[in-house]
N, C-alpha and C positions, 0 to 999 in steps of 0.2 A: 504494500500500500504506500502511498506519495502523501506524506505530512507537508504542511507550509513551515517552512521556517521565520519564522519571523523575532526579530530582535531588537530590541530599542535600545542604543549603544547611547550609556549614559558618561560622560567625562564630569569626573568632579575633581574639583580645581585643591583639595584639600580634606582633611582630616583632622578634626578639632577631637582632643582626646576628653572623654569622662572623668571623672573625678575620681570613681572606681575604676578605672582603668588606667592607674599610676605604673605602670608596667610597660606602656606605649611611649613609644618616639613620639617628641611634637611637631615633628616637619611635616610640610603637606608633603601628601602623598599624591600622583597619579595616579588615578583606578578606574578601570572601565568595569560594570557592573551589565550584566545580561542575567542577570535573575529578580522576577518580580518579589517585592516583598510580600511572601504571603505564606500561608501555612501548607498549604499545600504545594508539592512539586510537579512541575508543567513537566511533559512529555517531552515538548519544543527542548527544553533548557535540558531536560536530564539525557538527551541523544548527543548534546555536542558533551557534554560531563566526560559519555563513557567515552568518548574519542580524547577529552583533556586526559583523563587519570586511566593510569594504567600499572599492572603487577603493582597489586594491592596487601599487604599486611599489614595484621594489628595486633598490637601489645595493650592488651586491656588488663587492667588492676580495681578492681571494685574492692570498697570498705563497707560490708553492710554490717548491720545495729538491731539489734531486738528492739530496742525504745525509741527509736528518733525516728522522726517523718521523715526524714531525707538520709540518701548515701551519697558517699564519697569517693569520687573517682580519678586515674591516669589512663590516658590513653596516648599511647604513640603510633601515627600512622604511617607507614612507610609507603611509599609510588612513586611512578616514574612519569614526571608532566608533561606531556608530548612537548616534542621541537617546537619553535616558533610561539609558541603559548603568549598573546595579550589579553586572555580572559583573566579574572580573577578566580579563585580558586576558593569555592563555596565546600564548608563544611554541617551537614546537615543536625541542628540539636537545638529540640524542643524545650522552651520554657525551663529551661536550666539555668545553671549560674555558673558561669567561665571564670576561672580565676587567675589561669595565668596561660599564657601559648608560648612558645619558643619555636624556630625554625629551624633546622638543622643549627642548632646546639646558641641561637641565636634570641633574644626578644625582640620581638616583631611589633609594629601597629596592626593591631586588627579591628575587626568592628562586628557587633554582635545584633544580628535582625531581631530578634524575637525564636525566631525557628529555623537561622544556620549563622553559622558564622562565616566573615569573609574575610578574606587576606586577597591585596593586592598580586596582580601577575609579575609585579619588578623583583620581587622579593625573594622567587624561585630562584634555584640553580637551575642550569639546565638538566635533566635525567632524573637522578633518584635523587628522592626528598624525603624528609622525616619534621612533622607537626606534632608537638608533642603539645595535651593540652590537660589541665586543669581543671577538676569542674566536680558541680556539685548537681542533685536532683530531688526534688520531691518524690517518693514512692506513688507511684499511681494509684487508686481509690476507683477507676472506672475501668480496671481490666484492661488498660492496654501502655505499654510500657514495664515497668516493673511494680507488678503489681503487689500490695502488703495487705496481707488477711491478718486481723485477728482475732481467736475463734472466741466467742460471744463467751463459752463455757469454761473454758483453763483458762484463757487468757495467752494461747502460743500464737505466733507470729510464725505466719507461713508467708515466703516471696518465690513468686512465679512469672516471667516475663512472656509474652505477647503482643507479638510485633507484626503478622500483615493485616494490611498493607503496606501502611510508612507509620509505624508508629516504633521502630528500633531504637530511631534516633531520640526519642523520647525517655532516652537510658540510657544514651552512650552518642558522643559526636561520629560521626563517620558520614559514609557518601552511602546514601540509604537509599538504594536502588536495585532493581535484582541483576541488574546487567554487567556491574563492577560486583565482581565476586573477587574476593579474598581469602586469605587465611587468618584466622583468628589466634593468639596463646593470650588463655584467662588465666587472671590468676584472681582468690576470694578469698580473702578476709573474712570472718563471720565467727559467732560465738559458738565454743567450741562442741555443743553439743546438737551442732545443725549437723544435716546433710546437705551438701552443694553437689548438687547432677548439671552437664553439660552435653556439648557436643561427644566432646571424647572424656576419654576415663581421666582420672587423676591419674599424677604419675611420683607426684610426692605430698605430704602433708607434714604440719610442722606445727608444733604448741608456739605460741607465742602472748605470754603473759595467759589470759581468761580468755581466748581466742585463737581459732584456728587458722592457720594459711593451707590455703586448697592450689596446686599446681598442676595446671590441667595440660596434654598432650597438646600438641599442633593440630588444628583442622585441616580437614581435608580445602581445598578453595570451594566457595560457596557463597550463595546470597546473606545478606546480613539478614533478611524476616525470617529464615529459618536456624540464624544462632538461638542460644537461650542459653538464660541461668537461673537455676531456681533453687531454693534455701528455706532449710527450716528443718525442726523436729519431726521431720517425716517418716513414719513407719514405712518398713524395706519387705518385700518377698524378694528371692531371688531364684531362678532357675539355670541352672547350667548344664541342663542335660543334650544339647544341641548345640550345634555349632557357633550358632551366636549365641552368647551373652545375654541371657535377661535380666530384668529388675521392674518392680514394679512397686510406684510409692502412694500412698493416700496421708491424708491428716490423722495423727493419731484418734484423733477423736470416731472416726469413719471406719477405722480400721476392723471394728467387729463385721462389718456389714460389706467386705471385701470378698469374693470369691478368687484369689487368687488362683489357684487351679486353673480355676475353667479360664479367665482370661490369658493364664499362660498358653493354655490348650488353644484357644482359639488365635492364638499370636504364632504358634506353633505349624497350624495346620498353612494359615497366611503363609509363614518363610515357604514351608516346602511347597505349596502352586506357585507361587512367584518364581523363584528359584530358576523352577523349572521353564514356565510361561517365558520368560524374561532369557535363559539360558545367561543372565550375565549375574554375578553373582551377588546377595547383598554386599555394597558396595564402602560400606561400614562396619567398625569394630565391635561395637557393642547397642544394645536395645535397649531403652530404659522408658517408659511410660509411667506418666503423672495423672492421677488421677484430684484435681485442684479445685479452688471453690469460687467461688464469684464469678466464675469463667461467663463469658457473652457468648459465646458459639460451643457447638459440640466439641470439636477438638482442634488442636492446630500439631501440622506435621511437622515441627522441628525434630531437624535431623537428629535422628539418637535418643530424641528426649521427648519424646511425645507430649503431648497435655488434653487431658481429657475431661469434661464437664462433669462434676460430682450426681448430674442425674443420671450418669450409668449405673450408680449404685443404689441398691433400694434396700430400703429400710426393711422390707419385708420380705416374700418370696418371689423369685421372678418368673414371670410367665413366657410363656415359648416364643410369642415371638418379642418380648423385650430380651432376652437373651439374643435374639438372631440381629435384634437393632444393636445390640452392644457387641456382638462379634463383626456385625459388618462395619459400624464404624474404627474395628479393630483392625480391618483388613482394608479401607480406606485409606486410613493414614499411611499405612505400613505400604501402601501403592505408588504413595507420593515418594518413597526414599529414592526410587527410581525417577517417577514422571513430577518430576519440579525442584527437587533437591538435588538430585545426581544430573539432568537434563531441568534447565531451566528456562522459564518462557523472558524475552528480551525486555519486556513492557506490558501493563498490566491489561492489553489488549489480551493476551494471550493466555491468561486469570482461566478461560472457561477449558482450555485444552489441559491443565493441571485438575482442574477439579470433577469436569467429567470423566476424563480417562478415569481419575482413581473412585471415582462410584461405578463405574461400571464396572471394573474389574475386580471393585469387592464384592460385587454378587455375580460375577463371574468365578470368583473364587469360590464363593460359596454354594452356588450352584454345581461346582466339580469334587470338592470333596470333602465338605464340611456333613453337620448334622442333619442341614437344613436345605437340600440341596432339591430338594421335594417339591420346596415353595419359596425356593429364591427368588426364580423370574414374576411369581404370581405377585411376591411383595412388595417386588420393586416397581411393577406397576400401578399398586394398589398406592402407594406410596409414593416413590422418587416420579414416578412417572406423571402420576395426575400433580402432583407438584409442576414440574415443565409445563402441562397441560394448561393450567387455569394460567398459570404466569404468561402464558403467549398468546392467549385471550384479553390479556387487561390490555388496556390502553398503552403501558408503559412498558411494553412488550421490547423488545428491540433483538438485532440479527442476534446470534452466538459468535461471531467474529465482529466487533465494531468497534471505530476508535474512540481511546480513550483519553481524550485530552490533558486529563491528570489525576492527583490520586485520591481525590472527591468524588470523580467519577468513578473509580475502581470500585471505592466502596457499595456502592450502590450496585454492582453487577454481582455483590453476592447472593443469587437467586434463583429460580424456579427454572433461568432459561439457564445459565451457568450451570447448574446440578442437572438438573432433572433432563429437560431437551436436549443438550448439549450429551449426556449418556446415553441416551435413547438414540441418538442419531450416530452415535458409534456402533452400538450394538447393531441398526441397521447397514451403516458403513460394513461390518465386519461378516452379514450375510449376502450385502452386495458384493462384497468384492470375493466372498470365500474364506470363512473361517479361519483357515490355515495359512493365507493368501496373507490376512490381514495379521495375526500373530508374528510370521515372520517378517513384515512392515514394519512392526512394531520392535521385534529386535534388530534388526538393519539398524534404527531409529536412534537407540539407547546405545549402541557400541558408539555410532559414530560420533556422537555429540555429546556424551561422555563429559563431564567437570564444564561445560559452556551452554551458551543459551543458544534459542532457536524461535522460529516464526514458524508460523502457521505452514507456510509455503515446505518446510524442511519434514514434518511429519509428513503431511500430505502426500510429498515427493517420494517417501519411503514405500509408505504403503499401496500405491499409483504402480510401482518400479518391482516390487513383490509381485503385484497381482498380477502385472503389466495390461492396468487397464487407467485410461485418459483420465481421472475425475476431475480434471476441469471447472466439468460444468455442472456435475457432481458438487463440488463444492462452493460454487458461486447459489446454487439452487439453495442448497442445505445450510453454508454459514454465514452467507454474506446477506441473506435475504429474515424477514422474521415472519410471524404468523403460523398457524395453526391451519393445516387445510382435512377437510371431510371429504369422504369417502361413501358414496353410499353402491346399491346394486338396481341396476336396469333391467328385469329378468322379463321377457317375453316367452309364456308356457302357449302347446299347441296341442289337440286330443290327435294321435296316431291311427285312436282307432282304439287302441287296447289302453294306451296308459298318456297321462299328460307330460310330454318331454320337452326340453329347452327347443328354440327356436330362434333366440336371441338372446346374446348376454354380453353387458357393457360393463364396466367400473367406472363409475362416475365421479369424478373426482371437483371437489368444490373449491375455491379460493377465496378466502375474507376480503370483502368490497377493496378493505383500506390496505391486504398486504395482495396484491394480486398473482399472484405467484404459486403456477402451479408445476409441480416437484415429480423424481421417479424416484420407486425405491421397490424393492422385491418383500412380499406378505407371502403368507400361506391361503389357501381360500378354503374351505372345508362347506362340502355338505352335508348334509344329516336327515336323515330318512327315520322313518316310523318304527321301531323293533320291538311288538310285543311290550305296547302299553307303556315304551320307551320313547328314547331316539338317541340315534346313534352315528358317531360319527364314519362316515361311507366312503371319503373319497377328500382325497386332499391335495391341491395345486399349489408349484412353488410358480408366481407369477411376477414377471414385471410391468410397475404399470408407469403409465407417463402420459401428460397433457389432461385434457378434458374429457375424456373419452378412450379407452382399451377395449375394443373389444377380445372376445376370447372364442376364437372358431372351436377350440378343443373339447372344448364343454357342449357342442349344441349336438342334440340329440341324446342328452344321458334322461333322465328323467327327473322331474322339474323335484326337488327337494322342497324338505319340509320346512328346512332352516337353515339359511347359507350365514357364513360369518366372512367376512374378508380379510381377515388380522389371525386367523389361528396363531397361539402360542408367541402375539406379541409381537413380529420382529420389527413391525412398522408402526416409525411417529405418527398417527395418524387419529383422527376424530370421526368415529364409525354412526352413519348414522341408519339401520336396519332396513329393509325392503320391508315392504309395508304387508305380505305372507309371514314374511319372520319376524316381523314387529306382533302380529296377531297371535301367534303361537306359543310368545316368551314367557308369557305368565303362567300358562301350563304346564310348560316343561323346564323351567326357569332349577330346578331343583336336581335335573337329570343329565346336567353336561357337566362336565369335570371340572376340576374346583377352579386352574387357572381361568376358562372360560367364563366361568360364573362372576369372578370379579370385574370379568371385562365388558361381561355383561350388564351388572350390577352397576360400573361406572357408567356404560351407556345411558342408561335410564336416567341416573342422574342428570347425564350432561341435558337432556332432555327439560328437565326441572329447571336449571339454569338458564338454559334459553330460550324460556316463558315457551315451552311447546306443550308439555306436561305440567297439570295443576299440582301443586306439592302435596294437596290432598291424595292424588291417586298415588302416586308414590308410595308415602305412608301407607295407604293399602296394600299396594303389593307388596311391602315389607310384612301386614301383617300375615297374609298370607301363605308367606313363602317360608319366613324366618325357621319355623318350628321344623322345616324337615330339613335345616341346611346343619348340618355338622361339623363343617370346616371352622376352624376355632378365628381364622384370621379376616374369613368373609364374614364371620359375625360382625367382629371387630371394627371392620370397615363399613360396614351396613350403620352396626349401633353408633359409627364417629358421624354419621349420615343422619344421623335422626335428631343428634344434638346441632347439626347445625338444620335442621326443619323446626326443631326447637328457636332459634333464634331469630328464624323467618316470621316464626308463627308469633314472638312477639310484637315482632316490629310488625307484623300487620295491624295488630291489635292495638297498639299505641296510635296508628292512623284510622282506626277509626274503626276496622271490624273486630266482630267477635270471636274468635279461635279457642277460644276456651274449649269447648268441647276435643278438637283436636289437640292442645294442648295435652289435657286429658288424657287422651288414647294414648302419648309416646309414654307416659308412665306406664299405663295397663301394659303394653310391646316389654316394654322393658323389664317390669315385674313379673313377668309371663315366660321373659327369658329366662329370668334369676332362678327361677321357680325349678323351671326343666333340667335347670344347669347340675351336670352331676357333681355328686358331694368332694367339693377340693379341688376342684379343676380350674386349668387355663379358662375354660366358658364362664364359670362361675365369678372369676374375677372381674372378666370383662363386661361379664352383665351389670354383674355390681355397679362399676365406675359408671357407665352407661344411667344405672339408674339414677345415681346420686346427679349425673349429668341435667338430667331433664326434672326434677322432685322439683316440687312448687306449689300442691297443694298440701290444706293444714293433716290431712288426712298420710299422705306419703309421706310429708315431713314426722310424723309421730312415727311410723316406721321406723326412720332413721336415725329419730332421736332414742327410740327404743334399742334398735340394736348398738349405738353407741355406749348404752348401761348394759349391757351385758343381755338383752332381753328380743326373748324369738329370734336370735339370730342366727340366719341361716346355717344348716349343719357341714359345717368344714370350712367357712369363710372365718380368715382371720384378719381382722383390721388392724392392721400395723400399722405404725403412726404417721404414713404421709395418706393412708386411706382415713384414717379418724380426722385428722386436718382438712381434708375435703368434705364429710360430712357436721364440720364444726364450721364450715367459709359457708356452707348451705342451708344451714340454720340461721345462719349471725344474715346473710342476704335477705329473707324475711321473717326478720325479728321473731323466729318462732322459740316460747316459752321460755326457758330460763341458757339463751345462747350465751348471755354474758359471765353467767356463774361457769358456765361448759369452759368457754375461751379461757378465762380464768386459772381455771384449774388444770388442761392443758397445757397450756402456756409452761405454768410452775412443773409440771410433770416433764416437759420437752425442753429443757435447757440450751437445746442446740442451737446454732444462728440460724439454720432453718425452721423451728420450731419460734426464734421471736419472731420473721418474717411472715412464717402466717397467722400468729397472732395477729402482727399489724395489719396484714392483710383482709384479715375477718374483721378487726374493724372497722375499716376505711371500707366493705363491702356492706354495711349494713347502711340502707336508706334515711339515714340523718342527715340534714341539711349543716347543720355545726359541723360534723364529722366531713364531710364531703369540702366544704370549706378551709377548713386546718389543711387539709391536705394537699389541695391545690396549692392555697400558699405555699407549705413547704419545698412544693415541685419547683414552683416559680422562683422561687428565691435564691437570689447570685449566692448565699452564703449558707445554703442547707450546708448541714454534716451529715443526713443522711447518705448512705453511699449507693451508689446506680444500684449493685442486685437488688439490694432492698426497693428502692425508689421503683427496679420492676418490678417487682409483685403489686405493692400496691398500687402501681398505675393501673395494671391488669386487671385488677379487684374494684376500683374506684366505681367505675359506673356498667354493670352489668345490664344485659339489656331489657331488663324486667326496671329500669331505671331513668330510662329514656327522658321523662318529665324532669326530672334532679339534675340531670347533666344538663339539659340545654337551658337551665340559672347561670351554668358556666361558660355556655357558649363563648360568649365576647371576650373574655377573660382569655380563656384556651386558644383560641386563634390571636386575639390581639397582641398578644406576647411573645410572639414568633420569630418579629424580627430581635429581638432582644437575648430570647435563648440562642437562636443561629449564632449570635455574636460571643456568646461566652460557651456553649458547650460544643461538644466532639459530638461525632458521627452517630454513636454508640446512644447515646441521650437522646438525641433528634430523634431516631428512628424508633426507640423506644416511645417514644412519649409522642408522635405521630400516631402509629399504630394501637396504641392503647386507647388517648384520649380524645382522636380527630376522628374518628372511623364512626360506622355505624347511624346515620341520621335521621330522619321523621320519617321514609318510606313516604314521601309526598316530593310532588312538583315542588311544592313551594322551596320544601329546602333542599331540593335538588339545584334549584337556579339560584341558593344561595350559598351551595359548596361553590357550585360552576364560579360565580363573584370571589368567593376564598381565596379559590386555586388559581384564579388570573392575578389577584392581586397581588400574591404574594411568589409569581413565576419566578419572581428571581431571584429568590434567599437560599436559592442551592438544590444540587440532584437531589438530596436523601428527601427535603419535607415536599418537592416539588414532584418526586415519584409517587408518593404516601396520597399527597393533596390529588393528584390525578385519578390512582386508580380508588378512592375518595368516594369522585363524582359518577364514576363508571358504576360501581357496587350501588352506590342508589338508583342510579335508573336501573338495573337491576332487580332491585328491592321494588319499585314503583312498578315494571314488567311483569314480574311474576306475580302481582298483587290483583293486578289485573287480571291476569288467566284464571285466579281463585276466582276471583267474582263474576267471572264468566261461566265459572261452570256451573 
């Protein structure tokens, strides 16, 4: 792709030094500046960087502190300035405090933006240079940078770092780009009773006074967002039964509630697919995984040292498929050591080829030889897949390959079309082009480019040159372009005489007005015929289609089936919408196609709901229907995540004006109906549960659940452990049922943990009090809470549920009007939080539909994150106003 360069060559005539900066020459300086002052780093600027600096290492020294907010740091960076160099030479570091710089062995004038520091171009040598520099930092509080937990219950202090995008340099000065890879040697200071995990192992350790020195090995070269160093009293499992190296840490406090085993197990079975997949070998000395608390995302793949979000761990028992969720995120990460860590993308364009590869290939993993290998592909369509699916639907859809102007925008491409599309379009990639074709693509891919980065163009190239087939146009169709395109079937049947057989058959393939863009890709076709009060699958076509129209001569004269699908077994991106014979048939035999078919079924219907074709009322029915003879534990799972959000439709109708009670109703009756059936102790059983507690709202279910919270009729084999008692303690305390305050109360004191005060707070800020709802906004709003983000998310989360609707919109003006104000003092992380939680959801009417539309234009230009939020905003109410309609039509 062809970026614009553009530069605005600043000359300043001089250099007035600070008062704090007694360490600077007073003579003016010459310096030509090509970096915007801003927090963010432009693409433009960071393309000539990598051409300025070159053979990168670093000599980092951290001093951290169990009691103090801030640590103390050296850092010496050594490179090579290319020839000719009249740029100045920007070093990247966040809201820190600089205390001293020297030049190869020299003090320098420098000057300090806010978010890098600069040094004039006179000042270089020519070739190799060394910046040594000084500096001090606040421990992060919002999870990114170095971040400081401490736990609400002992009082330990855990630090754990969290750096993509660009948030490294918010820990350490350097050139914070993934394109300028280095080598790192750490060395940590820390009290003597922590453990400090890194890239590579220690190689020495040393008392010094009440504190430890950690000396850690040379890195391998590599991007600076996937260094890390993390510190604290962390409890260790260790396994060394395989070729690498394991370790596996949690907070002591979590530690009862750790399966190490199985997560070794499941990290185990990952090396040996990969290994093999990859033929290039882990590429790394040792494995060590962090399981950490306040984390913002599921996990992040630093090299060596994993970090993983403390919701893998439950408090209670885990059911089958939260186990298959916490091995494939175990086999995700473990993807990336290869695709973005060992091969890494050049610019954060290239964000979506590091994250979909490695979801794909964790349930490609797990699909070959893990436990779960059953219902891998079923899950991750039920899941990663409809994720892609709704995200290329909204408004704010955009290609999987698009530029990113910088790394404000990066953040916002962590999403539905990145994960979910972006995977799904491999996995059909990998049936177009041949399984085997595309495997070895993909190691051609990793030998070659090996410790350096790549473009889109260099994968592509591989796998193109394996198959030896053109994807060109291939990939201009698939990643240059966005949108979601359907698929339906054209079937003209004819009487032979004896039986009614094909005569004509098309695949009709459909383009969205706004993306018009219609795609080839190869599906399975399958028919299914009558079998003895059955149906069964009869006959199955691997097909390519392409354009507006395929027809298929091979099929005409079989005998017109009972129920064609064009997607068997998934392989294709694609939005199926039924031949109107097989749309008639579905509810019948809805119970009798196998289980992955059922989900893709199951999501069809859905998609129908969504887009006002199907009233949400008949849905509900065919769920009632159908539910009791389905026995797949994960299509329940998916069905009942389906009814709680019919639950939330059916309020918001209700608050516009109709009545739904009754239906509201019935998702309880479904759902107690489940619980009921659910055999004693089982994965169903759980999921019914959560389900029920989902949708309970009348005073009649709520005493159920307040019942079973005292020990009373509760089902036989369900145990409520205490993140399921917390949720029927947030269900109570939402409407005010009996004595929720004395409940919260006494939990609260029973649950000491920091997740036990967070849903404390949580349950309160969820009960319908105007005082309550008040306090809390302020707190949000305020430049100077001490409350910290995880916390701040829950109870945004909690705030205004949508049985709440009248409460919130007191706050309306409040919540939007403050926007530009937040934009100006919080991170990405907050915006997007606090978007999401408290802008979302509106009156299910015209009226405040055309006064998101007013929100969202006024405030277009406060940035990607509240500007994507604020868009797909106004999209989800006409939505809500759509499908409001089709009820009231029917």
């Amino acid at each position: 792709m062809n970026y614009k360069r553009a530069y605005a060559i600043i000359l300043l005539l001089g250099m007035m030094l600070s008062s704090c900066h007694n360490s600077l020459i007073k003579a003016p300086v010459s310096l030509t500046a090509e970096r915007r002052n801003t927090a963010y780093l432009e693409q433009d600027y960071a393309k000539v960087r990598a051409q300025q600096i070159r053979n990168v290492h670093y000599d980092l020294n951290l001093d951290v502190e169990e009691t103090k907010s801030v640590f103390s740091g050296y850092i010496a960076i050594h490179f090579n300035l290319a020839p000719d160099n009249h740029m100045p030479v920007t070093v990247d570091f966040d809201n820190g405090e600089v205390e001293s710089i020297t030049l190869n062995g020299h003090t320098i004038p420098w000057r300090y933006e806010t978010w890098f520091i600069s040094i004039a171009p006179e000042l270089f040598q020519p070739g190799d240079n060394k910046v040594e520099i000084v500096f001090k930092h606040a421990y992060a509080t919002a999870g990114d940078g170095l971040h400081r937990y401490k736990d609400a219950e002992t009082g330990n202090v855990y630090l754990y770092s969290n750096f993509e995008p660009f948030n490294a340099h918010k820990m350490f000065p350097h050139f914070d780009q993934p394109d300028i890879k280095a080598r790192f040697n750490l060395q940590v200071t820390a009290p003597q009773q922590w453990q400090v995990i890194s890239t590579t192992r220690e190689t020495l350790t040393s008392i010094q006074g009440n504190k430890k020195q950690w000396i850690f090995a040379q890195t391998p070269l590599m991007a600076s967002y996937v260094f890390s160093t993390h510190a604290g009293p962390y409890a260790v499992w260790v396994d060394n039964s395989g070729s690498v190296p394991l370790r596996l840490f949690s907070r002591q406090e979590i530690a009862q509630y750790v399966n190490a085993s199985e997560w070794f197990s499941y990290t185990k079975k990952a090396f040996e697919f990969y290994n093999q997949y990859f033929e290039y070998p882990y590429p790394f000395k040792k494995y060590d995984q962090l399981i950490v608390p306040d984390f913002n995302s599921g996990a992040m793949e630093n090299i060596a040292a994993v970090t993983f979000n403390e919701n893998y761990v439950s408090r209670g028992s885990k059911t089958y498929l939260a186990r298959m969720r916490n091995a494939n995120v175990i086999a995700h990460e473990m993807a990336h050591m290869w695709f973005g860590d060992l091969v890494t993308m050049e610019w954060w364009n290239g964000l979506w080829l590091n994250e979909s590869f490695a979801t794909y290939m964790a349930t490609l993993q797990q699909a070959t030889n893990s436990e779960f290998k059953t219902d891998a592909w079923s899950v991750f369509y039920a899941d990663t897949k409809q994720w892609g699916y709704t995200s290329d639907q909204q408004v704010a859809t955009h290609a999987i390959e698009l530029p990113v102007a910088n790394t404000a925008e990066a953040f916002t491409n962590f999403d539905g079309i990145t994960y979910g599309k972006g995977a799904a379009v491999l996995k059909q990639l990998s049936y177009y082009v041949g399984e085997e074709n595309f495997r070895r693509g993909v190691v051609s891919y990793l030998k070659k480019y090996a410790y350096s980065n790549t473009r889109l163009a260099d994968f592509m190239g591989a796998v193109a040159k394996s198959s030896n087939i053109n994807l060109t146009d291939w990939a201009q169709e698939w990643l240059y372009t966005a949108g979601l395109n359907t698929i339906t079937l054209d079937i003209e049947c004819k009487n032979n005489g004896t039986k009614n057989v094909i005569n004509h058959f098309d695949i009709v393939q459909i383009a969205p007005e706004k993306q018009p863009v219609l795609r080839r890709q190869r599906v399975q076709l399958g028919f299914y015929y009558a079998r003895q009060n059955t149906i069964e699958l009869t006959k199955l076509f691997s097909v390519i289609y392409q354009g507006e129209r395929s027809n298929l001569h091979a099929v005409e004269g079989l005998e017109c089936p009972l129920f064609v699908y064009p997607n068997v077994a998934d392989w294709g991106y694609v939005k199926v919408k039924l031949d109107q014979v097989s749309r008639q048939n579905l509810s019948h035999y809805m119970n009798h196609f196998d289980a992955g078919l059922r989900k893709m079924l199951w999501g069809n219907v859905w998609d129908e709901v969504e887009s006002a074709n199907l009233p949400l009322a008949d849905y509900i029915e065919m769920v009632q229907t159908n539910i009791a003879g389905e026995a797949d534990v994960s299509q329940i799972a998916a069905v009942l995540s389906k009814l709680q959000s019919a639950y939330y439709y059916l309020w918001m109708f209700t608050h516009a004006g109709q009545d739904h009670r009754p239906d509201l109703a019935k998702l309880e009756r479904i759902t107690a109906q489940q619980l009921a059936r659910a055999e004693v102790g089982s994965d169903m059983q759980k999921v019914s549960f959560d389900a029920y507690v989902g949708v309970a709202h009348t005073p009649a279910t709520l005493e159920v659940l307040h019942n079973y919270l005292l020990g009373i009729n509760l089902p036989e084999g369900l145990v409520l452990d205490q993140d399921r008692r917390w949720a029927v303690i947030k269900r109570l305390n939402q409407f005010e049922f009996q004595d929720y305050r004395e409940l919260t109360q006494q939990e609260q004191q029973k649950d000491k943990s920091d997740t036990g005060q967070q849903m404390a707070l949580a349950s309160e800020a969820i009960r319908p009090e105007f005082a309550i709802k008040e306090r809390w906004v302020k707190e949000i709003l305020s430049p100077t809470t001490s409350v910290k983000l995880a916390t701040l998310r829950q109870v945004m989360r909690a705030l205004f549920p949508v049985n709440q609707l009248a409460l919130r919109q007191q706050f309306d003006q409040q919540l939007f009007d403050r926007l530009p104000e937040l934009q100006a003092r919080n991170n990405e992380r907050f915006l997007f939080n606090y978007a999401n939680a408290l802008l979302t959801g509106g009156a299910c009417s015209s009226v405040n539909l055309r006064h998101l539309m007013d929100v969202r234009d006024q405030y277009a230009n406060l940035g990607p994150t509240l500007n994507k939020v604020l868009s797909i905003n106004v999209q989800e109410e006409q939505r809500c106003v759509d499908m409001m309609k089709v009820m009231v039509a029917q």
